[in-house]
C-alpha positions in Angstrom: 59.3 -16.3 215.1 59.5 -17.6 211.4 56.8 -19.4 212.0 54.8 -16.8 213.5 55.7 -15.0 210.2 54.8 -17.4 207.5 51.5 -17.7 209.6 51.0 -13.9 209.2 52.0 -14.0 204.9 49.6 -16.7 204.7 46.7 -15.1 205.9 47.9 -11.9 204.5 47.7 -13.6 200.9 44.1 -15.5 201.7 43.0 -12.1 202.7 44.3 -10.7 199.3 42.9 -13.6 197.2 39.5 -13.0 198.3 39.2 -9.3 198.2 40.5 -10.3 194.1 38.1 -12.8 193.9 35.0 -10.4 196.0 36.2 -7.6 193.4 36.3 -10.0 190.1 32.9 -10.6 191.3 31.5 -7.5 191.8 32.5 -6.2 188.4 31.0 -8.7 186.8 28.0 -8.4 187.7 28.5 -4.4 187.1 29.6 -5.0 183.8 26.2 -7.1 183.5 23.8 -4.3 184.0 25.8 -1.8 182.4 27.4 -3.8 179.1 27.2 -0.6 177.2 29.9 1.4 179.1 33.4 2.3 178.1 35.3 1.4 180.5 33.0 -2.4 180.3 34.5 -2.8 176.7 38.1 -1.7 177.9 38.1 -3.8 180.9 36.5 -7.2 179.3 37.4 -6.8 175.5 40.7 -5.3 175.3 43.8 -7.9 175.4 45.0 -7.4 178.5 46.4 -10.5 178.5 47.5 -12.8 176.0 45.5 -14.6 173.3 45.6 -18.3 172.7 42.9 -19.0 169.9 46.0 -19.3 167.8 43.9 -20.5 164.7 41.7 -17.7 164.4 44.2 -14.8 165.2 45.5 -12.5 162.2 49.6 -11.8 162.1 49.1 -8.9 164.1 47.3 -9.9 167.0 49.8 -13.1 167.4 52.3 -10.3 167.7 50.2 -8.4 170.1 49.6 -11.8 171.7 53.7 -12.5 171.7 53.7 -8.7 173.1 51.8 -9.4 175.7 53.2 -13.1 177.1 57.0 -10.9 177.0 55.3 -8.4 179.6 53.7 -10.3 181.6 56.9 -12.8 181.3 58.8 -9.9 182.9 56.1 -8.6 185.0 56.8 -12.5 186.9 60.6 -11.6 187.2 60.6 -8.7 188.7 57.4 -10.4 191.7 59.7 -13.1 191.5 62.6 -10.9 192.4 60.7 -8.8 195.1 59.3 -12.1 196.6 62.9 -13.6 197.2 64.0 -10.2 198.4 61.3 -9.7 201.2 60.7 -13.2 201.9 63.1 -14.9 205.1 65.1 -17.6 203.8 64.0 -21.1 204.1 60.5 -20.1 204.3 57.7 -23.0 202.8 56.0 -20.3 201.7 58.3 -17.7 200.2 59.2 -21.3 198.3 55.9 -22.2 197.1 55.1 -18.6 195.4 59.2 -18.7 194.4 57.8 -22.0 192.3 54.6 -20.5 191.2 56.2 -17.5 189.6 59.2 -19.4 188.2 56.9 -22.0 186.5 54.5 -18.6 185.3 58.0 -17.0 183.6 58.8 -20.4 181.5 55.1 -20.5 180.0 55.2 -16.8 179.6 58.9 -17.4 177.6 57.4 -20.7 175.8 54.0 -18.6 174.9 56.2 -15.9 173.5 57.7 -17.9 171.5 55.8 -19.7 170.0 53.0 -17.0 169.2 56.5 -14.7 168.1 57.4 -18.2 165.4 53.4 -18.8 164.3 53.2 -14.7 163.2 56.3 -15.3 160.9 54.8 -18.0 159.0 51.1 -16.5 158.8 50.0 -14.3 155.8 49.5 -10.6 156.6 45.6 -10.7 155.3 44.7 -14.4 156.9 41.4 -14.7 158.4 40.3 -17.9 159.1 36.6 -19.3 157.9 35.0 -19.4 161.3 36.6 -15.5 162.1 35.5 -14.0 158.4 31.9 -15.8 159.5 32.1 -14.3 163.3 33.1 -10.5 161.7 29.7 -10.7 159.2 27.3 -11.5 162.0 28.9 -8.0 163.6 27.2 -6.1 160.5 23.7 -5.8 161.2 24.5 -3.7 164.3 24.9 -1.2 161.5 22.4 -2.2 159.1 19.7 -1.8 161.6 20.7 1.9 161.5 20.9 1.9 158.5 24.3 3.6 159.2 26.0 2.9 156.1 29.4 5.5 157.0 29.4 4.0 160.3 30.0 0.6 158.5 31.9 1.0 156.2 34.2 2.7 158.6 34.6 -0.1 161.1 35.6 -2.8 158.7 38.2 -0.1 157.0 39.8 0.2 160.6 39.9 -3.5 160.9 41.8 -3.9 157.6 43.9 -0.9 158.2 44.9 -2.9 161.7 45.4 -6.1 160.1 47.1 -5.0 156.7 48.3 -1.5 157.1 46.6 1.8 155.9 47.8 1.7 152.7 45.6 -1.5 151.6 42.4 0.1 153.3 43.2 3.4 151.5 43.2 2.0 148.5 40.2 -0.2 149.1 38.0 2.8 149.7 39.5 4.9 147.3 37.7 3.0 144.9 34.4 5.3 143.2 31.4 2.7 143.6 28.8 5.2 141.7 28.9 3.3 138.7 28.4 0.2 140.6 25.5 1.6 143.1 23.6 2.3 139.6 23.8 -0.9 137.8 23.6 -2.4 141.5 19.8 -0.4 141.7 18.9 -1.2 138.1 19.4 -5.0 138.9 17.4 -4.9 142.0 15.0 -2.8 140.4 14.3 -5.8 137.7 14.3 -8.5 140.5 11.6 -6.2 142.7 9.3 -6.3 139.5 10.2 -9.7 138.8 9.1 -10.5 142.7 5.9 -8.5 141.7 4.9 -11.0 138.8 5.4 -14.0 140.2 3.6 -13.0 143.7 7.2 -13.7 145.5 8.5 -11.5 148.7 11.8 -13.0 149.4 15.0 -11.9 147.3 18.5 -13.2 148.3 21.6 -11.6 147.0 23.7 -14.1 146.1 27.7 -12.4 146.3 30.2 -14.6 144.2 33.6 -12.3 145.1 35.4 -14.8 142.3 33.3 -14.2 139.6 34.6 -10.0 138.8 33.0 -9.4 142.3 29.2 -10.2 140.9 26.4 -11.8 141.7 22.8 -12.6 141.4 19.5 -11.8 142.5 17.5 -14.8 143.2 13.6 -14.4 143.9 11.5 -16.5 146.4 8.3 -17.9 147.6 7.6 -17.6 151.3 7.1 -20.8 152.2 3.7 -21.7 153.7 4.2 -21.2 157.5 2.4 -22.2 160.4 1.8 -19.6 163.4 4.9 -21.3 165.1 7.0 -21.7 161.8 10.1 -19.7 160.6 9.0 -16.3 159.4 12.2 -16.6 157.1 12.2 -20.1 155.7 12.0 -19.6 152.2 10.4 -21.7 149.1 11.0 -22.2 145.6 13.4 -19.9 143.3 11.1 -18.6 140.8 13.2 -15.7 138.9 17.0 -14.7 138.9 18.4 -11.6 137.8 22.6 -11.4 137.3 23.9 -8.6 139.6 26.6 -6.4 137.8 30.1 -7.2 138.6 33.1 -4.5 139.9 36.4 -5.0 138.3 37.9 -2.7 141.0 36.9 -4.4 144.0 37.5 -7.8 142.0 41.0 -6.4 141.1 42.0 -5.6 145.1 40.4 -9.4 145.7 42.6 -11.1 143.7 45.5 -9.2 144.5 45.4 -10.2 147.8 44.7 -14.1 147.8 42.0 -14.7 145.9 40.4 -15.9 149.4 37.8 -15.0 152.2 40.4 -12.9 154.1 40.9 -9.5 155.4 41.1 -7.5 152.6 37.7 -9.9 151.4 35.7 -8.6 154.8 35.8 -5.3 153.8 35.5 -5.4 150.3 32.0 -7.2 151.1 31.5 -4.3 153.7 31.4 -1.9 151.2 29.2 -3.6 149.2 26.9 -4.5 151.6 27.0 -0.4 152.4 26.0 0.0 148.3 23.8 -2.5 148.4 22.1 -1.1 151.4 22.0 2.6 149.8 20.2 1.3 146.9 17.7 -0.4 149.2 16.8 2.7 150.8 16.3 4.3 147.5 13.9 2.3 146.4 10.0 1.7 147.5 10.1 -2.0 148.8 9.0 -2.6 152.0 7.0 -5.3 151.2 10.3 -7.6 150.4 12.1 -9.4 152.2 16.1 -9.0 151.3 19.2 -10.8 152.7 22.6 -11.3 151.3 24.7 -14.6 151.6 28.5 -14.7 150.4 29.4 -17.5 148.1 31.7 -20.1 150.7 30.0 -18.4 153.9 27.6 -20.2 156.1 24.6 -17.7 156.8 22.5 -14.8 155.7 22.4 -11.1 156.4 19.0 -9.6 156.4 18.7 -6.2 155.5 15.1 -5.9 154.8 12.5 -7.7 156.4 8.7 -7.0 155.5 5.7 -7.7 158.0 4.9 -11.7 158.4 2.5 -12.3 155.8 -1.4 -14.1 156.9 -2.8 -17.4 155.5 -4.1 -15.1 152.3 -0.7 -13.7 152.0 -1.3 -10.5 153.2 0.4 -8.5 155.7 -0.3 -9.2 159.4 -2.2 -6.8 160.8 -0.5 -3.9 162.8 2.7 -5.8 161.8 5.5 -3.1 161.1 8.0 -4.0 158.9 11.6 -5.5 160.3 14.7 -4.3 159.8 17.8 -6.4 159.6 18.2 -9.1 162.0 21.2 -10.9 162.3 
């Protein structure tokens, strides 16, 4: 009879197991062909399970990750519980799953703690190098669109998550009019500067701990061949300082003097300002991308047609938009 039984569990659980596995499966490749849904991002993106990329995890999330190892920890007691309860005595498989679930509930404690013990120690605004790269390349989804609110916002509910409401608040409390007009009269002496030399590449080049300034730089295209980077760039042939902003420089340094949180937004909005004045002003025959002094990388928010051998613009070429 037990064996009868245990024959019956087992197949019950294979049976199980593969529906899982079948389902897993089949939402996947859902998820594949419709990666813009809702319930895709809630499903695959949320944490419904704990984190372990421990070195590029803010305090909170290794709280929400130390959150999450306690439920599922007790989630594992109470199957645990229920297995032993419904399970005959003496039964190899009622103590195989028994083991399973008992080995599951000391990682779950172990995970907990140890996620619970590294969130103690780490700052409140820590964002490692690699995560304040990974967050940058997420910008020109807005910067195609030229949606400026829209990215502003997102970085302002990432540093509200991560450091509370009040530092965001206060970040975008700050009035960057002043700046956006000394930001435009800047790039309005680098566009004519680009016009005398013959150049069509500027970079922005941020330096967040110099009073949150920066500099203009102008570029030749390089010569390119038909299979050759449409972006590589040449020889610096002009440089105009950018105006610095003692409020965003003041929030900066009040919060670590370092690439952190509080940083990723502060560059957010003046990525947004720098993208305003772009708009404003007649130069779609530049090229214009941003780099941040310390990251790896540029953001393009500008790109003009891909010039010919006489360094004109390709024919029936429209001008690009910010690509990542």
């Amino acid at each position: 009879m037990i064996d009868q039984l245990d024959i019956a569990m087992t197949s019950c659980v294979l049976f199980v197991l593969l529906l899982l596995g079948g389902g897993l499966y089949a939402l996947r490749r859902w998820s594949r062909r419709h990666p813009r849904d809702p319930w895709v991002y809630a499903l695959w993106y949320l944490a419904l399970g704990p984190r372990t990329d421990v070195a590029h995890m803010t305090r909170r999330e290794l709280f929400e990750s130390a959150a999450a190892f306690v439920t599922w920890t007790l989630l594992s007691v109470i199957a645990l519980q229920a297995v032993m309860l419904a399970a005959p005595e003496n039964s190899p498989w009622m103590q195989g799953v028994a083991f399973a679930l008992g080995l599951f509930l000391l990682m779950g404690v172990c995970g907990a703690l140890y996620m619970l013990v590294r969130g103690m120690l780490r700052r409140r605004a820590y964002l490692s190098h690699d995560r304040f790269s990974s967050e940058l390349r997420l910008m020109p989804f807005w910067v195609r669109r030229r949606d400026w609110p829209g990215l502003d916002g997102h970085f302002r509910r990432f540093a509200a998550h991560t450091c509370g409401a009040k530092v965001a608040d206060a970040i975008a409390a700050v009035d960057l009019a002043e700046y956006r007009r000394d930001l435009a009269d800047a790039l309005q002496l680098a566009l004519h500067a680009a016009a005398e030399e013959r150049a069509s590449v500027i970079a922005y080049l941020h330096r967040p701990h110099e009073d949150w300034s920066g500099a203009f730089c102008v570029y030749q295209r390089s010569p390119i061949s038909p299979e050759g980077d449409q972006r590589r760039m040449g020889t610096c042939v002009a440089e105009v300082p950018g105006p610095p902003c003692t409020d965003l420089a003041r929030i900066f340094f009040a919060h670590g003097d370092t690439l952190n949180t509080v940083a990723l937004y502060l560059v957010a909005r003046t990525v947004a300002a720098l993208g305003r004045c772009l708009d404003e002003l007649p130069s779609d025959d530049i090229t214009l991308c941003l780099a941040v002094e310390g990251v790896g990388g540029l953001l393009w928010l500008r790109e003009a047609a891909p010039a010919t051998a006489n360094g004109a613009p390709a024919a029936g070429t429209p001008a690009r938009r910010a690509h990542a």
